[in-house]
C-alpha positions, -999 to 999 in steps of 0.1 A, spaced: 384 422 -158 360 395 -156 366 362 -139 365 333 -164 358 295 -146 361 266 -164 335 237 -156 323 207 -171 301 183 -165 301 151 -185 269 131 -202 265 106 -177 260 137 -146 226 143 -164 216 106 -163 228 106 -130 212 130 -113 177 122 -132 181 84 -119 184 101 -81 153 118 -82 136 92 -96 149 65 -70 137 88 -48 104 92 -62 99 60 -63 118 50 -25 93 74 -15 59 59 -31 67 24 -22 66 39 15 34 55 15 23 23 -2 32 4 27 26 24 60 -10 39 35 -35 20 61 -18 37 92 -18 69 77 -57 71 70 -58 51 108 -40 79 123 -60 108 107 -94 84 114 -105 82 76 -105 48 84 -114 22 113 -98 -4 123 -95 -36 109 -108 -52 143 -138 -28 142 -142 -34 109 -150 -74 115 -187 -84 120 -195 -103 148 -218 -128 155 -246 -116 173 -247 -150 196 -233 -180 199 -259 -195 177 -255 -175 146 -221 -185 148 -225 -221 148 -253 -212 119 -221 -193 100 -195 -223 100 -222 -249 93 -229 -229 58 -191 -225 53 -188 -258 54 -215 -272 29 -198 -284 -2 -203 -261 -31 -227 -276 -63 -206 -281 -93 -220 -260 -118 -223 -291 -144 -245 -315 -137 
């Protein structure tokens, strides 16, 4: 004779279990998000962001730099 069970599982158990994958979808993605520029670091896609920096060539070109960074910007009416 066959076993019979009785289960049940109410509405909200469906919801439920929808809304934990989700959150974890979602826990997961904002985590790639943030650790994304160590990832590509680690498998060397990309440099560093120290490398990445361009350097004056002498202490010249440097001053030359900040001297144009500092010129006040032409309004664009006149």
């Amino acid at each position: 004779m066959p076993r019979t069970i009785l289960a049940y599982l109410d509405a909200g158990t469906g919801s439920m279990i929808v809304q934990v994958v989700l959150g974890g979808l979602a826990s997961v993605a904002v985590a790639l998000k943030l650790w994304w520029r160590r990832i590509l670091r680690f498998f060397g896609i990309r440099k560093d962001e120290d490398d990445e920096l361009e350097q004056p060539a002498s202490p010249q070109e440097a001053t030359e730099v900040r001297a144009q960074a500092d010129e006040p910007v032409e309004s664009a009416r006149s």
